[in-house]
TITOR-648158 format. One record per residue (C-alpha): residue in one letter; x, y, z. Coordinates in pm, whole numbers, plus 50000, padded with zeros to 5 digits. Each point is the difference from the previous one (the first is absolute). Layout:
REM TITOR-648158
AXYZ
...
***
This chain:
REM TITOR-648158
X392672818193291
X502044999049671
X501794968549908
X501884981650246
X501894967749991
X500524976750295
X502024971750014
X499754976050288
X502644974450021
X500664970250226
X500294963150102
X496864972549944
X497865000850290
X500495034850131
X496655019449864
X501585014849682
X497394996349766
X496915005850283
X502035033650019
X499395007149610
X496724991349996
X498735028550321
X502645023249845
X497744997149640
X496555001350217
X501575030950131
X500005016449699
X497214989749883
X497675012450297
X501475033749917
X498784991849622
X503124993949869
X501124971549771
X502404975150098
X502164973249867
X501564969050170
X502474970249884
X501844976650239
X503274982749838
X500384971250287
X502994971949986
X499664972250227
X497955023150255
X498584966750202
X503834993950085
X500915034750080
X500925009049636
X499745038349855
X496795016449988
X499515035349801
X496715016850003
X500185032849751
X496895020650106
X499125031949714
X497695023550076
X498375023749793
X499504997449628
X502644978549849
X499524968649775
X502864980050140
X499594981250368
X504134994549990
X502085028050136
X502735011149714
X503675004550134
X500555028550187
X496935011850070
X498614988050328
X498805028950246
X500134972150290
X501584968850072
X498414981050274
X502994976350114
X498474970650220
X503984987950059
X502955022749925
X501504984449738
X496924997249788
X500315035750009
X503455000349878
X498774975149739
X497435023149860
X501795038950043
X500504995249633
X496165006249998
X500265033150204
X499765034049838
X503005021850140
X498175019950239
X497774968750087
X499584986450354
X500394969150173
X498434984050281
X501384966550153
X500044979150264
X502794993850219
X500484962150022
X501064981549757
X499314963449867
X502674979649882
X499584986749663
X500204958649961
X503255006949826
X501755014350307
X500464966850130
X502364996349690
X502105032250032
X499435016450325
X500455036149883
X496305013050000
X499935030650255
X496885018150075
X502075029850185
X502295000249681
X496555007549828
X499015025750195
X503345017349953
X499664998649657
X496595015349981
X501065025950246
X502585012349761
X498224999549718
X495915010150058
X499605034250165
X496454994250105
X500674966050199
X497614992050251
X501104963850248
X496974984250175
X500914976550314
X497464979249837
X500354972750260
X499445022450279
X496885009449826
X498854966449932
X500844986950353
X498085029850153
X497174987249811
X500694963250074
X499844992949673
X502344993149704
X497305005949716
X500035040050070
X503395007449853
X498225014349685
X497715021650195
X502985011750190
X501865006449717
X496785021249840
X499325016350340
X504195012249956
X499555011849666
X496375017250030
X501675017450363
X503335015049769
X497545012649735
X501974980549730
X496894977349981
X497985023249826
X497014987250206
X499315003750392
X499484981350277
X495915006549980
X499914986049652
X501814969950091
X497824994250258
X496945005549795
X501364972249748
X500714975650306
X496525004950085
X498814988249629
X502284975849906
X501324984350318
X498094971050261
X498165018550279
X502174977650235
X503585015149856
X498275038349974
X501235007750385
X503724984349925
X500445011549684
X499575038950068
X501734991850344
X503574993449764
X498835039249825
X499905014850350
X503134981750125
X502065005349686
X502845024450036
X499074999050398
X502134973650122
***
């Protein structure tokens, strides 16, 4: 694998930076080096949560402008909050359903469709999970990031596959979540 950078991008809560940290053991069970940083604002009350994730042999962890192979969108406009990281021929992955900011209540104008069409008509490689149909197949919230992953890995924009994930949910995640975790890979894309 050459270089590759990976941004995941979401709300507090949602498994953004878990999702860094088995994207970096990844890469480095195929003996690759990897480099993480989370920039998180207010991420207990829902706040912004970036996770750049480099892999290969670079000396920065952040993700310069421009330059992201993936964006990992855990709410749509996230996604549209970040495309200024996204090379031109990058691709982005994101979930369907979006979460209303705390400022909504103030203005009313946030639209997760609106950000859909926006990424639609501007990433060519745009890949939608129905994230909650995933999650609720599961019967579990706390999968999201595996379904996302599971997406990603399935489109071949990952740059890992499903086996590897699984491998790294064996290491790094509790025997009891193994079975539900790799349930959200299987179901991702499926329902």
């Amino acid at each position: 694998m050459e270089t590759r950078n990976i941004l995941l991008c979401g709300v507090g809560g949602q498994g953004t930076v878990l999702a860094s940290k088995l994207l970096a053991q990844c890469a480095i069970n195929r003996g690759v080096g990897a480099r993480t940083a989370e920039t998180i604002g207010m991420a207990q009350r829902g706040g912004c949560v970036v996770s750049h994730v480099r892999i290969g042999a670079l000396s920065s962890p952040l993700i310069p402008e421009h330059t992201a192979d993936l964006i990992l969108a855990f709410e749509p406009a996230e996604a549209v909050r970040c495309l200024r990281y996204l090379k031109p021929d990058g691709a982005v992955v994101t979930n369907r359903r979006a979460i209303k900011p705390v400022t909504d209540s103030l203005s009313g104008s946030y639209s997760g469709e609106a950000m859909l069409d926006y990424l639609r008509a501007q990433v060519q490689n745009l890949t939608v999970v129905d994230g909650d149909a995933v999650c609720a197949a599961c019967g579990s919230a706390k999968v999201l990031n595996l379904a996302l992953l599971g997406a990603a890995a399935k489109s071949g924009v990952l740059g890992f596959t499903v086996e590897e994930l699984g491998r790294v949910i064996d290491e790094k995640i509790p025997e009891r979540f193994r079975a539900l975790n790799k349930k959200a890979i299987t179901l991702s894309g499926k329902v």
